[in-house]
C-alpha positions, 0 to 999 in steps of 0.5 A: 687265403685258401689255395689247393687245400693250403691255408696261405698264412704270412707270418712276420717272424723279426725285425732283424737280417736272422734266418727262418731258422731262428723264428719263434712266436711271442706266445703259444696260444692265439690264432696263429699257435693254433692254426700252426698246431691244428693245420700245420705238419705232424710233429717230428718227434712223439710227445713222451707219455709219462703216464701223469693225467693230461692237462686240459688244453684251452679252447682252440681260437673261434676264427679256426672253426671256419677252416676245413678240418683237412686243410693243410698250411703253409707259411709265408714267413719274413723278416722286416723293419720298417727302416731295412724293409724286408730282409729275408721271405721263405716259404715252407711248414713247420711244426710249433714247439710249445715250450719255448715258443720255437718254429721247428721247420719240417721244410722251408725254400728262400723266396726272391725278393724284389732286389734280388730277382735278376734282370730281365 
């Protein structure tokens, strides 16, 4: 969904009570590494030029051609398991490490959930 130039993309990040902090993609290729690296936020910190030729980087993931090149994203992240249900909802951006797969949050906010919202 596309909402004031923002891709909304919700992203079930694990099935235990963990922080955002703490999600990481199974891999670094697919629609979801690709719409995190090609719409996400800049990297915080440079890539180091080593002066060595680049490695060719695989074909970005067709379902991507269909978003404006500008569009911004913003992911709707979760923890939850089907016995726990959900157990944290943040929203925010955040940059994809390729190394190891880690999202590196540039900012992220606690969304309530349905039993932690108060009473009206």
């Amino acid at each position: 969904m596309i909402i004031a130039g923002h891709v909304i993309y919700p992203i079930r990040y694990a099935k235990t009570d963990v922080p955002v902090t703490a999600a990481r993609l199974r891999r670094a290729t697919g629609l979801r590494a690709d719409l995190i690296r090609y719409h996400g936020p800049e990297p915080m910190q440079g890539e180091l030029d080593l002066g060595l030729p680049e490695v060719d980087e695989q074909d970005v993931h067709r379902d991507l051609s269909h978003l404006p090149s500008d569009v911004g994203l913003v992911l709707v992240a979760y923890a939850c398991a089907m016995d726990r249900g959900v157990m944290r909802l943040e929203w925010g951006s955040a940059e994809l490490r390729t190394e190891d797969h880690y999202l590196i949050w540039h900012h992220h906010e606690p969304l309530s959930l349905p039993d932690q919202m108060p009473n009206k």
